[in-house]
C-alpha positions in Angstrom: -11.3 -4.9 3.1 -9.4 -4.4 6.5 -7.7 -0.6 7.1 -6.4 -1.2 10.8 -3.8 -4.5 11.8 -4.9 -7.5 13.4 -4.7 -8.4 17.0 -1.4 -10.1 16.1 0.2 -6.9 14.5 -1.2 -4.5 17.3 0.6 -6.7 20.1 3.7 -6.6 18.4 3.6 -3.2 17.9 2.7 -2.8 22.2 5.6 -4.7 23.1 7.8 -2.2 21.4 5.7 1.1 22.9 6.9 -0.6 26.3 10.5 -0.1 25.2 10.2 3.3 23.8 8.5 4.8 26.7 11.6 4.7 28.8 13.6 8.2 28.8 16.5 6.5 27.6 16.7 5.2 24.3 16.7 1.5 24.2 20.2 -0.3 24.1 20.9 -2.9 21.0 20.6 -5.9 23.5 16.9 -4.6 24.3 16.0 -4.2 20.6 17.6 -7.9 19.8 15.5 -8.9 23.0 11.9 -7.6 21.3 13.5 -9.6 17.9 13.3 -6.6 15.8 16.2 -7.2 13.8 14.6 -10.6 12.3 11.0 -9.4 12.2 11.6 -10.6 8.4 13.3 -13.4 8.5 11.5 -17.0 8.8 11.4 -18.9 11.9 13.9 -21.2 11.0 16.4 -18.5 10.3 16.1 -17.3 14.1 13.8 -14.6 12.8 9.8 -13.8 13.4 8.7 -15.1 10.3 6.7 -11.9 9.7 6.5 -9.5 6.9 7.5 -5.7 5.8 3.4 -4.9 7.1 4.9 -5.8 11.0 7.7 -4.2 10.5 6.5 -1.1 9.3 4.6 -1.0 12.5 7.6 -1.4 14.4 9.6 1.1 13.2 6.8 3.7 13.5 6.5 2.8 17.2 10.2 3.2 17.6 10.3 6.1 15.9 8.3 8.3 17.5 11.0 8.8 20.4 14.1 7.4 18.8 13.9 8.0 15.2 17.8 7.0 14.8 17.1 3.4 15.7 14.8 3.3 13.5 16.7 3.9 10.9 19.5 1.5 12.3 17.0 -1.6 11.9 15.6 -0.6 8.7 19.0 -0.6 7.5 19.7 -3.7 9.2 16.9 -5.7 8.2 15.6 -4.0 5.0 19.5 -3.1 3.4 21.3 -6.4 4.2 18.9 -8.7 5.7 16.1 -9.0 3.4 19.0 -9.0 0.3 20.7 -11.6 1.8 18.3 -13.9 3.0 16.5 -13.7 -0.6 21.0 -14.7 -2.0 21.4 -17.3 0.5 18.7 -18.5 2.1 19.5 -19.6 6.0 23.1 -19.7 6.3 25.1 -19.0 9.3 25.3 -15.2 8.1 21.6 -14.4 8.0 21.3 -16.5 11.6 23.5 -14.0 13.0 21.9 -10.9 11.2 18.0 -12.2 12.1 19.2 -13.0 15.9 20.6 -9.7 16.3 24.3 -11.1 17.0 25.6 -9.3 13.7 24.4 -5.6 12.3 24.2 -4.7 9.0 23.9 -1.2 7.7 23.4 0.5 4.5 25.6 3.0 2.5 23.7 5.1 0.2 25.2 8.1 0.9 28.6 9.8 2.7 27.2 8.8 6.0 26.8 5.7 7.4 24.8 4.7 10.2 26.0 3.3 13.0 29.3 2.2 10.9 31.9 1.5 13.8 29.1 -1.2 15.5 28.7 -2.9 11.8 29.6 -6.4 10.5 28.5 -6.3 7.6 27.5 -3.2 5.0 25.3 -3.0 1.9 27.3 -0.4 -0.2 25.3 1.2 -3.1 27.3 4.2 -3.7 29.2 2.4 -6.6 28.3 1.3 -10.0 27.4 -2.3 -8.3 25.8 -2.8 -5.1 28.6 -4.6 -2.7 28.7 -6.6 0.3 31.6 -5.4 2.8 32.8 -7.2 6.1 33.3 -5.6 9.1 35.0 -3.9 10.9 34.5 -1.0 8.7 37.0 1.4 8.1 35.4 5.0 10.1 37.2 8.0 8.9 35.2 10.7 10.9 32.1 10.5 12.9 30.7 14.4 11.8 28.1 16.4 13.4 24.8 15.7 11.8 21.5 17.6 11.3 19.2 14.7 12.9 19.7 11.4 13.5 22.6 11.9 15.6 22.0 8.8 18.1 22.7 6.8 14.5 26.2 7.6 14.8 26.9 8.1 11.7 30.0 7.8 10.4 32.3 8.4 6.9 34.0 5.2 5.9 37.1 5.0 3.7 37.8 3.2 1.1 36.5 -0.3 1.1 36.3 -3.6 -1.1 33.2 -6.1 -1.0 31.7 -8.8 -3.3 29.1 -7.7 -5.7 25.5 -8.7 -5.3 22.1 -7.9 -5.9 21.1 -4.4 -4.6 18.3 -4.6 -1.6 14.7 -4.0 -3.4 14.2 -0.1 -3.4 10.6 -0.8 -2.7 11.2 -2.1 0.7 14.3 0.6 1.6 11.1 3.0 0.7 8.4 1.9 3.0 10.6 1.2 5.9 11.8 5.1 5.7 8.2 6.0 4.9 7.7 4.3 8.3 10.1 5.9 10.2 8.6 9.4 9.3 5.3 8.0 10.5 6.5 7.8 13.6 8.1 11.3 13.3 4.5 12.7 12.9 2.6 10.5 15.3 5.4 11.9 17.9 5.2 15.2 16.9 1.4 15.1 16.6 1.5 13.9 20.7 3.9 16.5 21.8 2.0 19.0 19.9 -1.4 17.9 21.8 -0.2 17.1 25.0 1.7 21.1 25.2 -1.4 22.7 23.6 -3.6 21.4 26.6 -1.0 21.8 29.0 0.0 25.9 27.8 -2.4 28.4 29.3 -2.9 31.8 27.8 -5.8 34.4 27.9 -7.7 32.4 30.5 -7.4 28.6 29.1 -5.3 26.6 27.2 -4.2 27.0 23.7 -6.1 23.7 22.3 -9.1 25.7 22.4 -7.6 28.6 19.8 -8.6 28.0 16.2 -5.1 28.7 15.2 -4.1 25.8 17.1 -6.8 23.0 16.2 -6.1 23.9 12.6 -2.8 22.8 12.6 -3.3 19.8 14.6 -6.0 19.1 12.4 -3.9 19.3 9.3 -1.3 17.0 10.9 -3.4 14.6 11.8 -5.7 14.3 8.7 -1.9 14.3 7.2 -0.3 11.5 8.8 -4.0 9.1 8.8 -3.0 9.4 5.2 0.1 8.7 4.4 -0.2 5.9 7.4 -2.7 3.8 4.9 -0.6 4.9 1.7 2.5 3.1 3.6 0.6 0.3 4.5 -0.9 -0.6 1.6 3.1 -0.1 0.0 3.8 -2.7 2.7 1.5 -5.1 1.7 2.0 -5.1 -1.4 6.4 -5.3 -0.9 4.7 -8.5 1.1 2.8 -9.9 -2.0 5.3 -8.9 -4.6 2.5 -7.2 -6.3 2.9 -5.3 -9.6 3.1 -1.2 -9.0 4.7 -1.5 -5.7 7.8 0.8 -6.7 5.4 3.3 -7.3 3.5 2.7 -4.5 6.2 2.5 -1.6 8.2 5.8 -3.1 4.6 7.5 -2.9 4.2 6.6 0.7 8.4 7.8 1.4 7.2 11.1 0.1 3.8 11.4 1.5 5.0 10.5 4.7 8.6 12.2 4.7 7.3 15.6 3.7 4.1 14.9 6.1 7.0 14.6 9.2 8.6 18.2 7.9 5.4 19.5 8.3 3.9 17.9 11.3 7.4 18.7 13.4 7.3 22.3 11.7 3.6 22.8 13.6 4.0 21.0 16.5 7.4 23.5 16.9 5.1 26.5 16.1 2.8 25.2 18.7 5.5 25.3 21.6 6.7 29.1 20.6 10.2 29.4 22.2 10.1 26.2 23.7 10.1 24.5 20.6 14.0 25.0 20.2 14.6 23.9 23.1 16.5 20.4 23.7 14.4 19.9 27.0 11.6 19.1 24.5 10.8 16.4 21.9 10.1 18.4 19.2 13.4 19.9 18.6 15.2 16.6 18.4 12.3 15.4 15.8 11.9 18.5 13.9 15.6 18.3 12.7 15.1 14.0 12.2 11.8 14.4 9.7 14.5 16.6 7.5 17.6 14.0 7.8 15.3 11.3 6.9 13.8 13.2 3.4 17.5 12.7 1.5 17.8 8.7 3.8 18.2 6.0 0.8 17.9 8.4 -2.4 15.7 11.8 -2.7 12.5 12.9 -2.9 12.9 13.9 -6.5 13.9 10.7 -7.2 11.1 9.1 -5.7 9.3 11.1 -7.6 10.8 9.9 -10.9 9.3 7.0 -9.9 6.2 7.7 -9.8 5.7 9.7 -12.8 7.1 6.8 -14.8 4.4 4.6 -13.5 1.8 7.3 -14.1 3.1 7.8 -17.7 3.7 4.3 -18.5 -0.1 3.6 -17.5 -1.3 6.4 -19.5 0.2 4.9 -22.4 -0.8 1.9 -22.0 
């Protein structure tokens, strides 16, 4: 039994760290250039021919500076792509999505991100899931808690053609992903200040206070990092329980970002609010991303049914 990624998986996931450690976030044409947007579609479809396992490493790696793009390619590849692709096949449509020359998005809730750059929108706010062309009709683009770089918008009314919904398993594990990469960034932040901050004659890391909580976020995000890569692999293998297991790994991880960013904020003192440093631009993202693609009471649902059901049975 292997816990860590293969040589393979840990390259890809490098060759995103490169992008992300600019102080800029990273423009569309350099995210189409690293292929994330068909890291699940095959080969022949202009994509990687990988899985959701690489792709949760992606997003993790992205997200720990740039949480909002994240969410922009799990929506993307996860809420349009993957649906799609499983409808259709290769067609012209999923060529575009997988090369990065058309972006989907996902409505789950009022906001929409990144809705003016869309082409083509998974809509699941009605009684059917629907598939809506682009350009997409942006009513307001409102202030947001986090993920403002997602520019988000509020659509009108629109009309699509019914399909089959994107899995919920997979929507799960990429946002459980995302809030991975919350944590690891918080977790570094959080490190790199506590050496960094002198008081009493040294630096804080050497407090007890402060090794605690970097101790609980670490232990923390280790495990909800194997939870949402076991979720992954099994999305991969279409293996029976995976509901259960990808909405256990959106809420370990999801709640595991609040907490991490809600330390690592404690650990900077005033500086924490301040938009100079990381923390205050991830520590409102870990609570935008909770309520991304349904709630965490509803994940839970989810899981209790599974529970139940196998007690029964």
């Amino acid at each position: 039994m292997n816990f860590g990624p293969s040589e393979d998986q840990r390259a890809i996931a490098a060759a995103v760290r490169d992008v992300v450690a600019q102080d800029v976030p990273p423009s569309v044409d350099a995210l189409r250039a690293l292929g994330l947007f068909g890291v699940i579609a095959p080969v022949t479809a202009g994509g990687s021919g990988l899985g959701v396992v690489e792709l949760s490493l992606c997003l993790e790696v992205l997200a720990t500076r740039w949480p909002s793009l994240a969410r922009g390619v799990q929506a993307h590849a996860l809420g349009v792509l993957r649906p799609l692709l499983a409808v259709e096949g290769v067609t012209p449509r999923t060529r575009a999505l997988a090369e990065g020359r058309a972006l989907g998005t996902l409505r789950t809730g009022q906001l929409v991100p990144f809705a003016a750059r869309a082409q083509w929108l998974m809509d699941l706010t009605g009684a059917h899931a629907t598939l809506v062309a682009g350009p997409l009709p942006v009513e307001a683009t409102p202030a947001v808690l986090g993920l403002r770089e997602a520019e988000h918008g509020v659509l009108g009314p629109v009309g699509g053609k019914a399909m089959a919904p994107p899995a919920r398993d997979a929507l799960d594990v990429g946002i459980a992903a995302i809030a991975l990469g919350i944590a690891r960034g918080a977790l570094t932040a959080a490190c790199r200040y506590a050496q960094e901050r002198h008081q009493f004659g040294g630096p804080i890391a050497r407090f007890q206070a402060s090794q605690w909580k970097i101790a609980d976020s670490a232990t923390e995000l280790d495990a909800a990092r194997l939870v949402t890569l076991a979720a992954a692999a099994a999305v991969d293998a279409e293996r029976p329980g995976r509901a259960r297991l990808a909405a256990q790994a959106a809420v370990l991880a999801t709640e595991a970002a609040v907490r991490t960013t809600d330390r690592a904020l404690q650990l900077h003192g005033g500086y924490g609010y301040v938009t100079d440093f990381i923390v205050e631009r991830l520590y409102r993202d870990a609570r935008a991303l909770r309520f991304a693609d349904g709630t965490p009471d509803a994940r839970r649902d989810t899981i209790a049914a599974a529970a139940l059901g196998h007690a029964r049975g």
